[in-house]
N, C-alpha and C positions, 0 to 999 in steps of 0.2 A: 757822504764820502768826502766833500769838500771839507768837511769839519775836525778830519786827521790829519788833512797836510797844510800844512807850517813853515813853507818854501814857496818861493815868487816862480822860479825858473828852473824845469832842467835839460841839461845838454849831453847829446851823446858823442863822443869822438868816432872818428873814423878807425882810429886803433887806439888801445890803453896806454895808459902812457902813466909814470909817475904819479902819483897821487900830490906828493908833496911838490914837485915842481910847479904843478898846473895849480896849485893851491894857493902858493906864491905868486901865478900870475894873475892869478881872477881875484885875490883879498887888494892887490894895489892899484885895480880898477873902483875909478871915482863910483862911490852910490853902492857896493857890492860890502855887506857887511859879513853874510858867513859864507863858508864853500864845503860842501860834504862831500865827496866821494860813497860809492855803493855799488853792488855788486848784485847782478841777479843772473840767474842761470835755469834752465830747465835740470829736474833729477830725473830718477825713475825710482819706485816704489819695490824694494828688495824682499821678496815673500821670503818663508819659513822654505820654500822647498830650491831657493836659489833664481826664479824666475823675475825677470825685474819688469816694469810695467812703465813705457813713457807718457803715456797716454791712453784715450778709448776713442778718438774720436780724429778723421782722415785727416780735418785741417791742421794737427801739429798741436793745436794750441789748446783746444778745447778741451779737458777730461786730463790736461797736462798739468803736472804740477810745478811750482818754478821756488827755487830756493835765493834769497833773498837778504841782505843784510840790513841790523836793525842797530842802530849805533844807541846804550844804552845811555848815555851819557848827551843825547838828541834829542829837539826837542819837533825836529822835519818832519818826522811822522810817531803821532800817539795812536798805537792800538787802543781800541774801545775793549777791555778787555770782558771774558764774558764768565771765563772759571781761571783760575789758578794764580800765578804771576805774570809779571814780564821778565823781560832777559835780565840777566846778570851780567854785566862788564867780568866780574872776576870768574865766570867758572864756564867753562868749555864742554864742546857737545852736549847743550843743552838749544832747548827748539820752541817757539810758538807758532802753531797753526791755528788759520784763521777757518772760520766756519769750513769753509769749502776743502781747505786740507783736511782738515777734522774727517770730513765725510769719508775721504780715500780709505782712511785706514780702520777698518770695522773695530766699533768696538773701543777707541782707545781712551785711557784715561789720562787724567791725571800721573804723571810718576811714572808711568809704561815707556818703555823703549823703542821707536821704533827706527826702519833702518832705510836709509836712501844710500843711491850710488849713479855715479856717472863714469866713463870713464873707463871700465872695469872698477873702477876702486866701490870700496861700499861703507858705511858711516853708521853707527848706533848715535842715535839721539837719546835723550831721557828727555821726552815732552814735558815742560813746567806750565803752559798756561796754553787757553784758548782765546781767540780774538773774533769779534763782527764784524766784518768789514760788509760794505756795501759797493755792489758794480766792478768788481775786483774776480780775479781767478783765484786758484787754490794756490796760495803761497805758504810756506813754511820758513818761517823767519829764525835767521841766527845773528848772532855775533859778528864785527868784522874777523876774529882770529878765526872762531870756529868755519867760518866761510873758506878763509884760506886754507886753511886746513883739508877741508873737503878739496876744496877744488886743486887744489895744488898753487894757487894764485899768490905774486907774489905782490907790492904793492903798485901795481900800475890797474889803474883802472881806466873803463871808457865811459863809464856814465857818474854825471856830478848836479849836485841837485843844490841849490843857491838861493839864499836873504836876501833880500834891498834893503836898503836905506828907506828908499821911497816905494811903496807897495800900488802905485798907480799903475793902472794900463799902461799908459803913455810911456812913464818913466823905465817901466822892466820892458818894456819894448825898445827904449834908449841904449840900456845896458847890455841888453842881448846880443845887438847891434855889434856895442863896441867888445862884448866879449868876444864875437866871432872874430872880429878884425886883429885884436891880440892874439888871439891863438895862433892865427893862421900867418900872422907875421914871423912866429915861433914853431910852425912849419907842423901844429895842432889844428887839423880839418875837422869839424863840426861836420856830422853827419845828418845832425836832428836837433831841434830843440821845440821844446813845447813850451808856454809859461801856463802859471795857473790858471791863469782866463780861460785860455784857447784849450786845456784839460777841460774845466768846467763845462765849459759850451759843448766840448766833442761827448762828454758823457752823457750830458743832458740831453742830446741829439740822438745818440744811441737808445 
């Protein structure tokens, strides 16, 4: 699982905020080489007869599947891919599901359509590829437009996932530091942050 992502640190805000302002503040922090924004949500699974599905399981989370953005032109998370392609920067309403999305929806292939919604609103995808992912839920990953598009989202996000310079423990524990103290100077509250260490450790513990 450690061996798709390709980011030191990421941070959740207390609310979304610009994409491109907070981009601006965390690339002129010393040590901070790239900054990504991203976008995940829970959908629900739209049948043939109109019934939508968020889940199977009390705690929310479990049997839920969560739609997710996959920036093709990134290199912060490579799907291990398993049939088809990956995303296309240029073509919209198209979707990779990783094993566990796969599962949700009986039956799908290659090239089949299928349809999530939130919201009331509801969304045909044309699935182009399948991914492996390991220790992960059932996500179905899109585009950032295609994302906005569903969600209605315009570009402010809360969650941004961040390079170093320097990839030590010590050091993205230096930066994380001082990115929380910029933000909050800039009146951006940090809700969460994890770096890749402390992901690693929590998965490995689970």
């Amino acid at each position: 699982a450690a061996s798709e992502r390709h980011y030191d640190l990421e941070i959740h805000l207390a609310r979304p905020a610009d994409a491109a302002r907070i981009n601006a503040l965390l690339s002129a922090i010393a040590g901070v080489r790239k900054v990504e924004p991203y976008g995940q949500t829970t959908v629900a699974r739209v049948r043939a007869d109109g019934l939508s599905i968020e889940g199977s399981h009390l705690d929310g989370s479990h049997g839920a599947i969560s739609l997710a953005t996959l920036n093709p032109h990134s290199n912060f998370l490579v799907l291990p891919m398993q049939a088809g392609r990956a995303l296309d920067a240029a073509n919209v309403d198209e979707v990779v599901l990783n094993h566990k999305a796969q599962a949700a929806f009986a039956a799908v292939q290659i090239g089949d359509q299928i349809s999530l919604g939130m919201d009331g609103r509801a969304a045909r995808l044309r699935v182009v590829g399948f991914a492996k992912q390991t220790m992960i839920g059932a996500i179905a990953y899109v585009t950032p437009a295609t994302y906005q598009k569903i969600t209605g989202q315009n570009d402010d996000y809360g969650k941004y996932r961040l390079d170093m310079q320097d990839h030590s423990p010590a050091a993205v524990e230096a930066v994380a530091a001082q990115i929380e103290s910029v933000l909050e100077k800039q009146h951006f509250y940090v809700s969460g942050k994890i770096t890749e260490r402390q992901l690693r450790n929590e998965v490995d513990g689970h």
